[in-house]
C-alpha positions, 0 to 999 in steps of 0.5 A, spaced: 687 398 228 682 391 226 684 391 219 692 392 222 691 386 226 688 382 221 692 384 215 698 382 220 695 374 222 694 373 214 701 375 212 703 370 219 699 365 216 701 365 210 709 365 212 708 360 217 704 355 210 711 357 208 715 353 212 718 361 216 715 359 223 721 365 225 718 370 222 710 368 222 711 367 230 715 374 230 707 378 227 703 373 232 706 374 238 706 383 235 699 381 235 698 379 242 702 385 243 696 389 242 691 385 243 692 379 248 685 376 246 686 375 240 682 368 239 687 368 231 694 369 233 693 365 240 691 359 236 697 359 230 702 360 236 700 354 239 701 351 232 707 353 231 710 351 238 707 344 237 710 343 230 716 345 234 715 340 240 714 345 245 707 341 247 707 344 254 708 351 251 702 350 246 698 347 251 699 352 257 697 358 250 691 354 249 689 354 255 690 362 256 685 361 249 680 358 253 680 362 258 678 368 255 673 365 252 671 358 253 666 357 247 672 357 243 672 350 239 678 350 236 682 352 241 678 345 246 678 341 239 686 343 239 688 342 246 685 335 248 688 333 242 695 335 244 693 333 251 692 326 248 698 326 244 702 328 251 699 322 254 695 322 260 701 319 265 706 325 263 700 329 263 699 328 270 706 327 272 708 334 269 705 341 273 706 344 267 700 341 264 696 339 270 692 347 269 692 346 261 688 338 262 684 343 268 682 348 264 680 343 259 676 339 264 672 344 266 669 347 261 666 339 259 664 339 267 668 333 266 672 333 272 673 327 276 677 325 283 684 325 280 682 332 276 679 334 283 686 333 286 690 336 281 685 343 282 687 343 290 694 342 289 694 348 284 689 352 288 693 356 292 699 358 285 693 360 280 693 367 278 686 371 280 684 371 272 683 362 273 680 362 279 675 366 277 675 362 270 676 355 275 670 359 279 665 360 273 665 353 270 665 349 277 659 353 278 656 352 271 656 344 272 654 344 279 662 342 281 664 340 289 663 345 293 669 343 297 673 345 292 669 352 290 670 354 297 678 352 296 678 357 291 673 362 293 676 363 300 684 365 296 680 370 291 682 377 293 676 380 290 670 377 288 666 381 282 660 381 279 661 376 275 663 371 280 657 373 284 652 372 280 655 365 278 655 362 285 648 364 286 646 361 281 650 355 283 647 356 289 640 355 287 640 350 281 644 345 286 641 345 292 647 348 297 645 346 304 645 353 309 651 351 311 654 352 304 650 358 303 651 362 309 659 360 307 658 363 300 654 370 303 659 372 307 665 371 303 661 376 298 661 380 302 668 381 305 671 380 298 667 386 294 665 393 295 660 393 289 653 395 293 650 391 287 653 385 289 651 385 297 645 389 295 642 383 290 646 376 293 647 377 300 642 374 305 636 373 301 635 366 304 637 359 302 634 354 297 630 348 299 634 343 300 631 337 298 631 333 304 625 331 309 629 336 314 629 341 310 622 343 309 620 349 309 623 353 315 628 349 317 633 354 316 633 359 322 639 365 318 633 371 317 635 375 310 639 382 313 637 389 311 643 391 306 641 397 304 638 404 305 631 406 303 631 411 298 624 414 295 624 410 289 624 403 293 617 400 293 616 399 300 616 407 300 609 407 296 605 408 302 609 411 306 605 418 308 610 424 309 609 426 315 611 418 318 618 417 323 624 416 318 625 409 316 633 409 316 634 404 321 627 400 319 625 394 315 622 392 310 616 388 311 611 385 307 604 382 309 601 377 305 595 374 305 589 368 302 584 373 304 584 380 308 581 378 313 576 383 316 581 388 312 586 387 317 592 386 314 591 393 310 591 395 317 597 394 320 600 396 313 598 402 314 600 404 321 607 400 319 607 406 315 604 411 320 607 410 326 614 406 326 621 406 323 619 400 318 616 400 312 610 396 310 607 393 303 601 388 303 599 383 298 593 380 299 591 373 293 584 373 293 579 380 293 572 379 297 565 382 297 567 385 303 571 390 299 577 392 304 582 397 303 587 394 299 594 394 296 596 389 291 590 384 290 593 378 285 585 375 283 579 380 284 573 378 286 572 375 281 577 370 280 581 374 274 588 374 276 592 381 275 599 378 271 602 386 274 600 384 281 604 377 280 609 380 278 610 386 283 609 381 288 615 378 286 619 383 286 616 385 293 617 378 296 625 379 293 626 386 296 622 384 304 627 384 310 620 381 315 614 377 313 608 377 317 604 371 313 596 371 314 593 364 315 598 360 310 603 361 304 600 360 297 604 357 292 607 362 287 611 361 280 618 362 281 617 363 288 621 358 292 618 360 300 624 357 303 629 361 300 625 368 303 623 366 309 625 364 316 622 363 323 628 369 324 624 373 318 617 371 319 610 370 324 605 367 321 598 370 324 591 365 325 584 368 325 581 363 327 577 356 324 583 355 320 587 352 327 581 349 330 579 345 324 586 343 322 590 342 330 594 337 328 596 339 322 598 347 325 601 343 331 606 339 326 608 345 322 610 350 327 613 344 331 617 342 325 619 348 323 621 353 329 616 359 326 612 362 332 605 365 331 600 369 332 593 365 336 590 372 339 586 371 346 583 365 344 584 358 348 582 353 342 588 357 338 593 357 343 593 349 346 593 347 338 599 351 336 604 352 343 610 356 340 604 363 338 604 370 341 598 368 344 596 374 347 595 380 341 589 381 338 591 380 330 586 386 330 587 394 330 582 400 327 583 407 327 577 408 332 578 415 330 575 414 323 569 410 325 562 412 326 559 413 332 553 410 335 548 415 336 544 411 342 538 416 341 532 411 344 528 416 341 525 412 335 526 405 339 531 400 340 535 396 335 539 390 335 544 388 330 547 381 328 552 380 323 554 374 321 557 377 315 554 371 310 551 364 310 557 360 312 558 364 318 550 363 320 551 356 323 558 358 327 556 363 330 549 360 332 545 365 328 538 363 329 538 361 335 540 369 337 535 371 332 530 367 335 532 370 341 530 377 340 524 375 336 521 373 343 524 379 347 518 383 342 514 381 346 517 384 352 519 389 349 515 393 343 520 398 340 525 393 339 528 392 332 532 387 329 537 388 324 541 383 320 547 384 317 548 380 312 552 380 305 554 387 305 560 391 304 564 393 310 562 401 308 555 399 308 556 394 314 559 400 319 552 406 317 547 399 319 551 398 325 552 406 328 545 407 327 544 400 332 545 400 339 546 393 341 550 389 337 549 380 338 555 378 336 556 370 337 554 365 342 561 362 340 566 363 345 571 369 345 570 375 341 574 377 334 573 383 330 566 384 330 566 385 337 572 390 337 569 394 332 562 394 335 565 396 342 570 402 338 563 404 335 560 405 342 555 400 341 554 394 346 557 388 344 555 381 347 559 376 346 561 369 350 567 371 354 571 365 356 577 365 362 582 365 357 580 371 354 578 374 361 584 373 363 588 377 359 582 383 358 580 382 365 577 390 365 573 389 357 566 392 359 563 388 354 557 384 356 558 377 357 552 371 355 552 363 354 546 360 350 542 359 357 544 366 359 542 371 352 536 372 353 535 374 361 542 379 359 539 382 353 533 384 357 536 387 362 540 391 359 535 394 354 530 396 359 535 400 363 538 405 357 542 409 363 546 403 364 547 402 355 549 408 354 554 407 360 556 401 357 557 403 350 562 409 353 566 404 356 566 399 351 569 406 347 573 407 351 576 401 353 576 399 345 580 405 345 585 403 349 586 396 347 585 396 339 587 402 338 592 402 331 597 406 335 597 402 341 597 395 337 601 397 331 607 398 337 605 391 340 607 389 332 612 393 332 616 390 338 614 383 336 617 383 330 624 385 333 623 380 338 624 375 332 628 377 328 634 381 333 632 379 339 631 382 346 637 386 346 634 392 342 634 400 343 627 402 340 627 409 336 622 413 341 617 414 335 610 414 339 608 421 342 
């Protein structure tokens, strides 16, 4: 058939040399018969309707050329000299001719006001096969969204394609929300491609480069567009006996450092105990040695280019991000486009608002996004919009070990202030200082530093302590919770705010004037230690435990990204 067709184009060409036009215009149009595409055939029937001077109908045949394939040389050189030849005026005063100078137009990017006209007049006679041509070299050249939208909203199907074209449209020239939102919903109402909705639709907006527009100034959150299946990531640590994740969301944890290894943690009960399933990808690995998912750089600070690019792929595929502390930057990854304050709340340990409460305070003032601040009265104030009242730390207390409280071979008292850094912060000689002197009190006590260990090596030295002296700074955090799980004393600063909200923790309470007197009264009565230490269990349990607050996790990140309106699976039994 191909040999046919050329042989046919060769003997139209050599009858049109000639002077036959009739019979050479008979093979090229037989040849568009059968293969209307045919770049050959299109091009010498235009060139014999000029010869004729049937201009408009040698413009109106290139330009069909050009639309069915626009990297055809020819085919433009061809009809911007015929275009040229006709004259601009009767060009533009003829309708005719006004789609043969678009198509020209538009794959130059070239269009100006009077072409933008033209178009608009058109927009509603174009057949679906020039939208969609209209649509593609717009797109390419970063044309006036006006008139994308014109014609995108009079399309009867959108298919791939086109889709992939407006998004890259989307991205490349900076489309405000507005127009983003626009585009998404006209995609999804126009295709019944799953491919299409699942990889364009609601993946966020691009930065729009304005000083409104920094990061999260755009509210819209990404939707959940399709269902879980087992090769999806998110199932990766998904456990077989976990709620089914039908109606769930995809939620990725990311954070600098795995803090205490608690973003491991909540991953994990995510999986455990909820409809939603969770991934976790922490930047930099640390001595402490955590569970972990995805570790972009090692303790050493090699970079994994495997971990990047899973990373990627996660952050494309996220419905709900809970961030720790900060987001770092990452090649080819635009955060705007991703998160939201509707799919995102970013979780604060600590010194990082302390030290920065302006800059917190501006950065959640501007952009809407919510935080969490934990039982702690310094956080709270700086930064306003925050879930101040969750504790951003869970354990399974099941899986800790037990202090043991036998006083049978002395009386130990730990402190662990984790390593150097920490030591002036949580007043770390001053506490040691303290229980020097309390030897002389008390011969058969035992002071226990730990410090610079891994966390498997810090819980075996803390269950075989009894009392744990964690900071003079005021308020407690995971040392505290996790002493407290494991049945040791915890003595802590406990502030109003934090009592406020724990008005029931059994932990003991000490300032600096006060460490002494309190310690010592409760080492010498050991009835009332191992009372104690069962009530710290027990309340730790109660509060801390992962099953209670991954729920409050839970509720939180439905609270943001659906609102109070919510029927919650019954999953906790």
């Amino acid at each position: 058939m191909t040999r046919s067709l050329d042989d046919r184009i060769a003997r139209g060409e050599e009858l049109f040399g000639a002077g036959d036009l009739d019979n050479a215009e008979k093979l090229f149009r037989e040849t568009l018969a059968d293969n209307p595409a045919n770049p050959s055939a299109l091009n010498n029937l235009a060139v014999i309707c000029h010869t004729r001077g049937a201009l408009a109908e040698a413009c109106g045949i290139l330009a069909l050329s050009l639309e069915l394939d626009s990297s055809n040389a020819d085919a433009l050189s061809n009809l911007q000299s015929l275009l040229n030849e006709i004259g601009h005026t009767k060009t533009l005063a003829t309708s005719i001719l006004a789609w043969p100078r678009l198509v020209s137009r538009l794959i130059e990017g070239k269009m100006d006001a009077v072409d933008c006209q033209l178009l608009r007049k058109l927009s509603a006679s174009l057949s679906d096969s020039q939208k969609d041509f209209a649509l593609r070299h717009l797109a390419q050249h970063n044309g006036n969204s006006d008139l994308i939208l014109l014609i995108l909203s009079t399309l009867s199907a959108i298919n791939r394609a086109i889709a992939l074209s407006l998004d890259e449209w989307i991205s490349r020239s900076n489309q405000p929300r507005a127009i983003r939102d626009i585009v998404e919903e006209m995609i999804l109402n126009k295709t019944s491609d799953l491919t299409i909705i699942t990889e364009i639709a609601h993946r966020g907006s691009p930065r729009v480069h304005d000083e409104r527009n920094k990061l999260g100034y755009e509210f819209g959150p990404r939707r959940v567009t399709s269902a879980f299946s087992g090769d999806d990531p998110f199932m990766k640590h998904v456990p077989a006996n976990a709620p089914s994740k039908k109606d769930g969301m995809r939620v990725l944890l990311i954070a600098d450092y795995n803090i205490v290894g608690q973003m491991t943690a909540i991953m994990r009960a995510l999986n455990l105990y909820t409809n939603h399933c969770a991934r976790c990808v922490i930047f930099q690995e640390d001595y402490l040695s955590y569970d972990h998912d995805v570790v972009v750089r090692n303790e050493s600070g090699e970079v994994s280019e495997q971990a990047l690019e899973e990373t990627r792929q996660l952050i494309s595929r996220a419905d709900f991000f809970h961030i720790g502390r900060q987001l770092l930057p990452l090649t080819g990854i635009d955060w705007n486009r991703w998160i939201s304050p509707r799919n995102a709340v970013f979780q604060y340990f600590g010194s990082e608002i302390r030290n920065n409460p302006k800059e917190m305070l501006d950065f959640h003032n501007r952009t809407g996004f919510t935080a969490i601040t934990a039982c702690d009265w310094t956080m709270y104030k700086a930064v306003k919009s925050s879930f101040y009242h969750i504790q951003p730390y869970m354990m399974e207390v099941n899986d800790l070990p037990q202090a043991a409280m036998d006083f049978s071979s002395g009386v130990r008292v730990c402190h662990a202030p984790s390593n150097q850094n920490y030591r002036n912060l949580k007043r770390s000689e001053t506490i040691l200082e303290t229980v020097n002197c309390l030897r002389a009190d008390i011969p058969n006590l035992e002071s226990v530093l730990i410090e610079g260990k891994k966390n498997s090596e810090c819980l075996e030295m803390k269950s075989r302590c009894h009392m744990h002296i964690v900071s003079l700074l005021v308020t407690f955090g995971f040392n505290a919770i996790e002493s407290a799980a494991m049945g040791l004393v915890p003595v802590v600063q406990l502030d109003n705010f934090t009592r406020l909200l724990y008005p029931d923790a059994p932990v003991v309470h000490a300032t600096e004037n006060t460490l002494y007197d309190a310690v010592r009264t409760l080492l010498k009565d050991q009835a009332r230690m191992n009372e104690t230490g069962q009530a710290c269990r027990d309340w730790a349990r109660r509060e801390f435990d992962s099953r209670t607050m991954v729920q409050k996790y839970w509720y939180l990140y439905d609270l943001i990204y659906n609102g109070q309106s919510v029927t919650y699976p019954e999953l906790f039994k």
